[in-house]
MARROTI-281341 format. One line per field, with one value per atom (N, C-alpha, C): atom name; residue number from 1; z, x, y; residue in one letter. Coordinates in pm, 1 decimal. Each point is the difference from the previous one (the first is absolute). Layout:
<atoms>
atom <- (CA, ...)
n <- (NUM, ...)
z <- (Z, ...)
x <- (X, ...)
y <- (Y, ...)
res <- (A, ...)
</atoms>
This chain:
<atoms>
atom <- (N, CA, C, N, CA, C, N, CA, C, N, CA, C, N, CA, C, N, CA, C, N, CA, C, N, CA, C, N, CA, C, N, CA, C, N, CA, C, N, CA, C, N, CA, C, N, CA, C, N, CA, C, N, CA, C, N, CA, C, N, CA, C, N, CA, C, N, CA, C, N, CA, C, N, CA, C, N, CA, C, N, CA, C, N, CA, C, N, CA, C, N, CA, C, N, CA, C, N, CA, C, N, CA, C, N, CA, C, N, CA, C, N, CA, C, N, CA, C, N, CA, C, N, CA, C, N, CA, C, N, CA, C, N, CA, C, N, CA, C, N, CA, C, N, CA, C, N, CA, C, N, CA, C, N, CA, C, N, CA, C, N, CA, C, N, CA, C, N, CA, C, N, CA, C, N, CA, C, N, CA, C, N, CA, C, N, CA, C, N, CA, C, N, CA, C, N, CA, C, N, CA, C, N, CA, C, N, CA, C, N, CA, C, N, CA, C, N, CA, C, N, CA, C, N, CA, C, N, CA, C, N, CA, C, N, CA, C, N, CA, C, N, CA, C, N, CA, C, N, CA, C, N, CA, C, N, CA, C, N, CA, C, N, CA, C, N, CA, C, N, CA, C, N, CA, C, N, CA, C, N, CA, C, N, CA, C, N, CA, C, N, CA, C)
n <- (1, 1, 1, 2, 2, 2, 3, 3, 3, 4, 4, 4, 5, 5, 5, 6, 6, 6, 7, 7, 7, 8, 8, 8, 9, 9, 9, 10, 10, 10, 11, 11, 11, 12, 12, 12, 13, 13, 13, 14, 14, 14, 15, 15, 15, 16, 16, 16, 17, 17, 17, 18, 18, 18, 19, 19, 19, 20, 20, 20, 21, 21, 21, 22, 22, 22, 23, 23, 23, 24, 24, 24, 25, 25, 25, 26, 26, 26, 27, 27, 27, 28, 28, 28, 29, 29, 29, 30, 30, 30, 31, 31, 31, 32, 32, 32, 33, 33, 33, 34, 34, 34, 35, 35, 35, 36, 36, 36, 37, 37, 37, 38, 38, 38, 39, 39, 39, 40, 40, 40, 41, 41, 41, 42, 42, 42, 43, 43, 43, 44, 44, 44, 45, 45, 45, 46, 46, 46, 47, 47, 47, 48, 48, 48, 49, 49, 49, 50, 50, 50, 51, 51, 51, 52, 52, 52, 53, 53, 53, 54, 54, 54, 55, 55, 55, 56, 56, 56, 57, 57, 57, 58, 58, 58, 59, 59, 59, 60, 60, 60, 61, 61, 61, 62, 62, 62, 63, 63, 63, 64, 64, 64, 65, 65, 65, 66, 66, 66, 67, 67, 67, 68, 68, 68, 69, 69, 69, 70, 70, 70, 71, 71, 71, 72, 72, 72, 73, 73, 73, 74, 74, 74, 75, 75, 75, 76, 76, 76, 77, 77, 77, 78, 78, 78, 79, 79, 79, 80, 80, 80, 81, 81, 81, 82, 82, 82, 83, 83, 83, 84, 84, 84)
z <- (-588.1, 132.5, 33.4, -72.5, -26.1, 68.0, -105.4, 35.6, 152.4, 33.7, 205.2, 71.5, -25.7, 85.6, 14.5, -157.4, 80.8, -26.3, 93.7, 91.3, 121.1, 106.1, 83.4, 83.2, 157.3, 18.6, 6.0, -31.9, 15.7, 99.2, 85.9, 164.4, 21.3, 96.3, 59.8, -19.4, -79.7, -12.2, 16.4, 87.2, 4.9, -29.3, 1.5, -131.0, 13.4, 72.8, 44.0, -104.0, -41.5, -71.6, -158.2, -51.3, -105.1, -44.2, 83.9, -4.7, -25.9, 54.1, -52.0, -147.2, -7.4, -140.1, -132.7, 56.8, -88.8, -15.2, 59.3, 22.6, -71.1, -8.8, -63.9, -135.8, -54.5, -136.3, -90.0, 96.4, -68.2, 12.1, 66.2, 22.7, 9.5, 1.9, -19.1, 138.7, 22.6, 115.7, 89.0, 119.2, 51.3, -34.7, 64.1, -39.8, 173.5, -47.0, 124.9, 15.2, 96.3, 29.5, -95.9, -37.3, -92.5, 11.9, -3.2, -17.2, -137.5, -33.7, -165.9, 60.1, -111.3, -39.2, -91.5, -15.9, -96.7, -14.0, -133.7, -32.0, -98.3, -119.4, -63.7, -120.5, -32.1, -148.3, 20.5, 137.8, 16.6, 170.5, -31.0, 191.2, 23.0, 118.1, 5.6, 149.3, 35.1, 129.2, 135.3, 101.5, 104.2, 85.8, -35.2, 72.7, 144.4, 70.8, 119.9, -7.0, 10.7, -10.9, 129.3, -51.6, 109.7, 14.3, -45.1, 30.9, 58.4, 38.4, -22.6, 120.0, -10.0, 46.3, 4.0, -104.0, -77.8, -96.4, -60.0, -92.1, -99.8, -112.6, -158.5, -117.1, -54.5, -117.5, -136.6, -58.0, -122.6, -78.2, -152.1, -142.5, -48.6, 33.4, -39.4, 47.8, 11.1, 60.1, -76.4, 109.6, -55.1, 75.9, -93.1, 114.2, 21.9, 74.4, 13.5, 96.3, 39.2, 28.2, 112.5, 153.5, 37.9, 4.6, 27.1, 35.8, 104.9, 70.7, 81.8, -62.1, -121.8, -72.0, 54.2, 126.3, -33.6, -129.8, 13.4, -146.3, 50.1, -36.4, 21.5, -126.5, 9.5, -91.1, 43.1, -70.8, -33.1, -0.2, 22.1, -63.3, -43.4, -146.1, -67.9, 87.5, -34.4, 62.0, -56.4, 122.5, -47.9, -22.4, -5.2, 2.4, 111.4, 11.0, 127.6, 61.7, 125.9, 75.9, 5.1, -16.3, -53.4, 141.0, 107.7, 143.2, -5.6, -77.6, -10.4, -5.1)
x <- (1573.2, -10.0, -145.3, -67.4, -165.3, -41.3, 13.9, -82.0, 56.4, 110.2, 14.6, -113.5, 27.5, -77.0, -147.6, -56.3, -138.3, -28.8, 92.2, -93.4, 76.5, 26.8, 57.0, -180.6, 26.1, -171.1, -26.2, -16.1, -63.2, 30.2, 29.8, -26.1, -162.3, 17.1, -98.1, -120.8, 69.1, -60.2, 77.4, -84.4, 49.0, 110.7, 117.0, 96.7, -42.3, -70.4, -38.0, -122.1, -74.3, -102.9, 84.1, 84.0, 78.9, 29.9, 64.6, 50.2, -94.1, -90.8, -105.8, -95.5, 25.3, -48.0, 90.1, 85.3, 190.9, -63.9, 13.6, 4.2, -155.8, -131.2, -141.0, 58.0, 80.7, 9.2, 90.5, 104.2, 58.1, -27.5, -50.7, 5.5, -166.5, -116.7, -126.8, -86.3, -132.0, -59.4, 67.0, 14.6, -15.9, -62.5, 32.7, -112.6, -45.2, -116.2, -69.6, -42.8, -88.9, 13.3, -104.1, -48.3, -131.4, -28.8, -141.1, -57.7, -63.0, 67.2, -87.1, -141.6, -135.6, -74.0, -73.7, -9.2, -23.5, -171.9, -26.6, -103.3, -27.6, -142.4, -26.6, 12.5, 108.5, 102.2, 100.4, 21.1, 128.0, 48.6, 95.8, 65.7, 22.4, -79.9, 6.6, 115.1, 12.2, 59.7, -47.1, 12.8, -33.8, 149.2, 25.8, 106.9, -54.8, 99.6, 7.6, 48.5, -51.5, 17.5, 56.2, 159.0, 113.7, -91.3, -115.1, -17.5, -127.8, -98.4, -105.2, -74.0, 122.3, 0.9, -150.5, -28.5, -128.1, 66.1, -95.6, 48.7, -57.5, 95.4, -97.2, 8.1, -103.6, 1.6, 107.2, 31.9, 51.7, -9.7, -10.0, 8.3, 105.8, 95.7, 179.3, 103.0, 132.6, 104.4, 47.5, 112.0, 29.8, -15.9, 51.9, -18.3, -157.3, -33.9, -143.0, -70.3, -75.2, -45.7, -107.6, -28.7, -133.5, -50.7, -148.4, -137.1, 30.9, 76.7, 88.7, 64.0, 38.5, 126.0, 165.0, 21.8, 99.9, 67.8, 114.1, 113.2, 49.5, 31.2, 63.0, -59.9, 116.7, 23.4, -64.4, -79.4, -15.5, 97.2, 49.5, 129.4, -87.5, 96.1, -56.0, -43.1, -118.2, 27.3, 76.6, 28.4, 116.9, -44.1, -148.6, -13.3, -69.8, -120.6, 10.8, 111.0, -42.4, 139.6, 50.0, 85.8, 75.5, 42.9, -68.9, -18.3, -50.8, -115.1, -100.9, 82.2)
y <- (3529.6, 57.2, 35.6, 80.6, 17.5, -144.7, -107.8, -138.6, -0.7, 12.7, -63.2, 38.2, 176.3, 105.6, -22.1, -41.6, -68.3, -37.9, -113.2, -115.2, 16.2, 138.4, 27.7, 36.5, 6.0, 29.1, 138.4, 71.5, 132.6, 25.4, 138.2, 46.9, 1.1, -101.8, -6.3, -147.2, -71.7, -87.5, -130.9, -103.5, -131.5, -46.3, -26.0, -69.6, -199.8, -17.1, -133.8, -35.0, 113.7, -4.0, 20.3, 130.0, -29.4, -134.1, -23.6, -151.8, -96.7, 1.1, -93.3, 44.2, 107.9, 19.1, -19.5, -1.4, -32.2, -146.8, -80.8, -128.9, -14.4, 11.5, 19.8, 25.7, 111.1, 42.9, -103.7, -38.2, -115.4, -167.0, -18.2, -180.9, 2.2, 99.4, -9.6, -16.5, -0.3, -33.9, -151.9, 73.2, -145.7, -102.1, -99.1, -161.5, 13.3, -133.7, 14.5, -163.7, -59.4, -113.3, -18.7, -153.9, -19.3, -136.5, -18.4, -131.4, 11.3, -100.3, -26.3, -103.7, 99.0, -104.6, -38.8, -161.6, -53.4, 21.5, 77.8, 45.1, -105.6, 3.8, -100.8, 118.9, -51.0, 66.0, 60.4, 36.5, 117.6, -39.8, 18.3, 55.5, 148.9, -8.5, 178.4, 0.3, 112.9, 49.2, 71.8, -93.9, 135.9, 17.4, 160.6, 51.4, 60.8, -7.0, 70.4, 166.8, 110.6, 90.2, 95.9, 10.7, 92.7, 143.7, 74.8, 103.0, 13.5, -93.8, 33.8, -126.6, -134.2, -129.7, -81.6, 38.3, -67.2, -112.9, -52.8, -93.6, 12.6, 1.4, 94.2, -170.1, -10.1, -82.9, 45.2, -72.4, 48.1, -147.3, 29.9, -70.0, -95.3, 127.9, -96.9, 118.0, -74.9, 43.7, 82.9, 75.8, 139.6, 123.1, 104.1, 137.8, 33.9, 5.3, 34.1, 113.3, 63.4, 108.5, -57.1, 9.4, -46.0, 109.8, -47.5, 74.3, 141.0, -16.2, 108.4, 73.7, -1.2, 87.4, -96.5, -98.9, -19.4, -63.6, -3.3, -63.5, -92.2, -154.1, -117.7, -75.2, -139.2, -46.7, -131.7, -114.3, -86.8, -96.0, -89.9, -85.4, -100.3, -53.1, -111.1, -125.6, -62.0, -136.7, -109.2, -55.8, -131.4, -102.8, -31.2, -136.2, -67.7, -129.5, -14.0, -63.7, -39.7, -62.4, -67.3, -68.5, -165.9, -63.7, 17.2, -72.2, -86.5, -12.5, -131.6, -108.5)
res <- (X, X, X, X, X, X, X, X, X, X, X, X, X, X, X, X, X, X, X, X, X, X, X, X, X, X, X, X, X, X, X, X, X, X, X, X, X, X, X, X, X, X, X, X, X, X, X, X, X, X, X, X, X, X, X, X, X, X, X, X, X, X, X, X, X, X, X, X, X, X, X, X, X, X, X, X, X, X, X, X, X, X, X, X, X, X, X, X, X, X, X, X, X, X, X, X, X, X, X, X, X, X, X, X, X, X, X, X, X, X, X, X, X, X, X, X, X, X, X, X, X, X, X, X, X, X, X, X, X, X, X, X, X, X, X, X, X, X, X, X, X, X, X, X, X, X, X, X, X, X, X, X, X, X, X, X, X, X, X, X, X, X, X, X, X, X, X, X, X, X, X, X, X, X, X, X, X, X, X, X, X, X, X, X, X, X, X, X, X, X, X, X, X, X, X, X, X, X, X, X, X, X, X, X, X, X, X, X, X, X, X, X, X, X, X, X, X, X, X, X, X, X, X, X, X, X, X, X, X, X, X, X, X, X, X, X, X, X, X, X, X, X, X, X, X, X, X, X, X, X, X, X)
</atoms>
């Protein structure tokens, strides 16, 4: 009964925001859009950033942190594109 109660929202706070931190604690940062690029030894990332709407570099995929303090996730790359 303890565990229900909290994750109930407090008086006075958001339950829209609870909820989104419910959803953050279990399934992790959002993902976000990304262009991979091909560096000479590595593919790095530039994400689009939901908080800040800059675009942050990153190394490799995964939960990651930008230059802003936001939290989102990386998703693996798949490969290039098999359109050719």
């Amino acid at each position: 009964m303890a565990r229900q109660l909290s994750i109930l929202a407090d008086e006075g706070e958001d339950p829209e925001s609870q909820h989104e931190a419910e959803a953050r604690r279990r399934f992790g940062p959002p993902r976000v859009d990304v262009t991979p690029i091909a560096t000479s030894g590595r593919t790095e990332y530039t994400a689009f950033c939901p908080r800040c709407s800059a675009v942050h570099r990153h190394t490799s995929p995964g939960p990651r942190r930008g230059p802003c303090g936001a939290r989102y996730t990386i998703p693996p790359d798949t490969g290039p594109d098999e359109t050719e």
